[in-house]
C-alpha positions as CSV (number, residue, x, y, z in Angstrom):
1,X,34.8,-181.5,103.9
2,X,36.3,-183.5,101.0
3,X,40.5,-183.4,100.7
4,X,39.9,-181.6,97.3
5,X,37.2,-178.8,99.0
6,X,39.9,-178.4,101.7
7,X,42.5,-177.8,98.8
8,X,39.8,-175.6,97.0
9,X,39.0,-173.6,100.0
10,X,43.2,-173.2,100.8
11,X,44.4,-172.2,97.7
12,X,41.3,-168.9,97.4
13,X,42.1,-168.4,101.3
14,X,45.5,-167.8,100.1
15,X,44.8,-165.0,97.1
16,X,41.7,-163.8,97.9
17,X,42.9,-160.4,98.3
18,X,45.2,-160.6,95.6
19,X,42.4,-161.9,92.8
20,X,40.0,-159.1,93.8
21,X,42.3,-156.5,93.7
22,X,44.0,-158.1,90.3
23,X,40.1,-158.0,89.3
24,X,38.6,-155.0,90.4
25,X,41.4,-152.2,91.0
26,X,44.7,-153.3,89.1
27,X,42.9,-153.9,86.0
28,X,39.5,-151.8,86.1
29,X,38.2,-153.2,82.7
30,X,38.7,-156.8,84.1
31,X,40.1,-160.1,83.3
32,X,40.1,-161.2,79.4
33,X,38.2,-164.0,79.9
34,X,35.9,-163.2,82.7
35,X,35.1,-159.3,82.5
36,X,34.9,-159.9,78.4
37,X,33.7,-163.3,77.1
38,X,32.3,-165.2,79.7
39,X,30.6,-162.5,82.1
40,X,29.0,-160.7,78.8
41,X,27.3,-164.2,77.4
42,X,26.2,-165.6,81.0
43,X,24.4,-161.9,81.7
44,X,22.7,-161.5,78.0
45,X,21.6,-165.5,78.9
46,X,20.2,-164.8,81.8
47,X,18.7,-161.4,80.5
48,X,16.2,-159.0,82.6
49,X,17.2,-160.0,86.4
50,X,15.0,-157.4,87.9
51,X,13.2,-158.6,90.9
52,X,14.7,-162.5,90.0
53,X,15.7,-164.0,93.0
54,X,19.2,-165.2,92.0
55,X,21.5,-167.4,93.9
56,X,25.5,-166.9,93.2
57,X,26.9,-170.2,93.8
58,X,31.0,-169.9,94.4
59,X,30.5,-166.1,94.4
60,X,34.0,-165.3,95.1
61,X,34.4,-161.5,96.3
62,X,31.3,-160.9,95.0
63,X,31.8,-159.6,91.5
64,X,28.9,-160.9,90.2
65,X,26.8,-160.6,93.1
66,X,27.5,-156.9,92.4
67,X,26.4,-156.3,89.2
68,X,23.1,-158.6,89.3
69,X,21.9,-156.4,92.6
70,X,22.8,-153.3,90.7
71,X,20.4,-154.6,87.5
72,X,17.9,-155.5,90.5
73,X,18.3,-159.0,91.6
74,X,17.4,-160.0,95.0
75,X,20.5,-162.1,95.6
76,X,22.3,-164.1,98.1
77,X,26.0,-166.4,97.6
78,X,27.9,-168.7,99.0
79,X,31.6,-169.7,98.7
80,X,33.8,-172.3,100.4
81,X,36.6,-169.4,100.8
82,X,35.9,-167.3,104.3
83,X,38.1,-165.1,103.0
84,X,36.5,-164.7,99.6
85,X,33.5,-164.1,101.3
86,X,34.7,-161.7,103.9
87,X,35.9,-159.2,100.9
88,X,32.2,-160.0,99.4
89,X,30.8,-159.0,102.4
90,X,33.0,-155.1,102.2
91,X,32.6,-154.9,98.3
92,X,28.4,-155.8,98.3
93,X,26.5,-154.4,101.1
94,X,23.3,-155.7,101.9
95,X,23.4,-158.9,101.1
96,X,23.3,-162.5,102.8
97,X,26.3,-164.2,102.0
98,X,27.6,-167.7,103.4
99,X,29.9,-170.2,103.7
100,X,29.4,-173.8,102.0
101,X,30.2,-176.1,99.2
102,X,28.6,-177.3,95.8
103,X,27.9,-180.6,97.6
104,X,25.6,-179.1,99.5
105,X,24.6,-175.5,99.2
106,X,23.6,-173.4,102.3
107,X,20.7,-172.4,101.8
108,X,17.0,-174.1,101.4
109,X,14.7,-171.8,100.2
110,X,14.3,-171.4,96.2
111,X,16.0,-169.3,93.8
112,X,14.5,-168.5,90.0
113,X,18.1,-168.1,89.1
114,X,21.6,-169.9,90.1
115,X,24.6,-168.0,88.6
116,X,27.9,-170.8,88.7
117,X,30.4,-168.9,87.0
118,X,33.7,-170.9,86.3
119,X,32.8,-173.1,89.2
120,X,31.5,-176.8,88.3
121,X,35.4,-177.5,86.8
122,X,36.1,-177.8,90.3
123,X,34.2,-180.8,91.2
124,X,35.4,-184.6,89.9
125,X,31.4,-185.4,89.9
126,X,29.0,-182.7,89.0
127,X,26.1,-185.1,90.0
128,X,26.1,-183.8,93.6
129,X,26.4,-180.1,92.7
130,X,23.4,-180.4,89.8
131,X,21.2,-182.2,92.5
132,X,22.0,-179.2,94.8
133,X,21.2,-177.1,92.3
134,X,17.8,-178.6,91.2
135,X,17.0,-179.1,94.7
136,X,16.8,-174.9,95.4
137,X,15.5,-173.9,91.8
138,X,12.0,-173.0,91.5
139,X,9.7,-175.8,90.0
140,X,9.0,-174.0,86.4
141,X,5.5,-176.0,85.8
């Protein structure tokens, strides 16, 4: 793992518990930014996910994840935090989540869909995490 994934993966160990709660039970109509600008536009973008297979890449607790299984997604995430993903795991049942990085995402089968909310600031290079990304998308031809 790269010194600033390590730093990354620290710093959401550290308020993982915190951030969802701040998120999801503190403030039940959300964060300004996320649960009003940016969640709104990336969901009307992405529009009908119904039976789209949909990979959340840096899904966090699983906020996200949440809402595109409840508008029928067939979804899976990843995170570099294990205990991000361990409140994922409590708040969305039935779903695969793991533990990786951009640099090379955890899973090798294909995804119509990859949902990288507030995520790709994190990385010095996005060539790595674009390449990852193309590499599990579906071929649209």
């Amino acid at each position: 793992m790269k010194p600033e994934e390590k730093e990354t993966k620290s710093k959401y160990d550290l308020i993982a518990e915190h951030y969802h709660n701040l998120r999801t039970k503190l403030n039940p109509h959300g964060w300004m930014y996320n649960e009003h600008l940016e969640m709104p536009a990336t969901l009307k973008s992405i529009g009908n996910v119904k039976g789209k297979k949909i990979l959340d890449f840096g899904c966090g607790t699983g906020i996200y994840t949440k809402i595109l299984k409840n508008k029928g997604a067939k979804i899976k995430g990843f995170d570099i935090s294990p205990k991000m993903l361990k409140i994922a795991k409590d708040y969305v049942k039935n779903v695969e989540f793991r533990q990786g990085t951009g640099n090379k995402i955890p899973f090798d089968e294909k995804f119509d869909i990859v949902v990288a909310s507030l995520v790709l600031d994190y990385f010095k290079d996005w060539n790595k995490p674009l390449k990852e990304i193309n590499r599990i998308l579906k071929n649209k031809e």
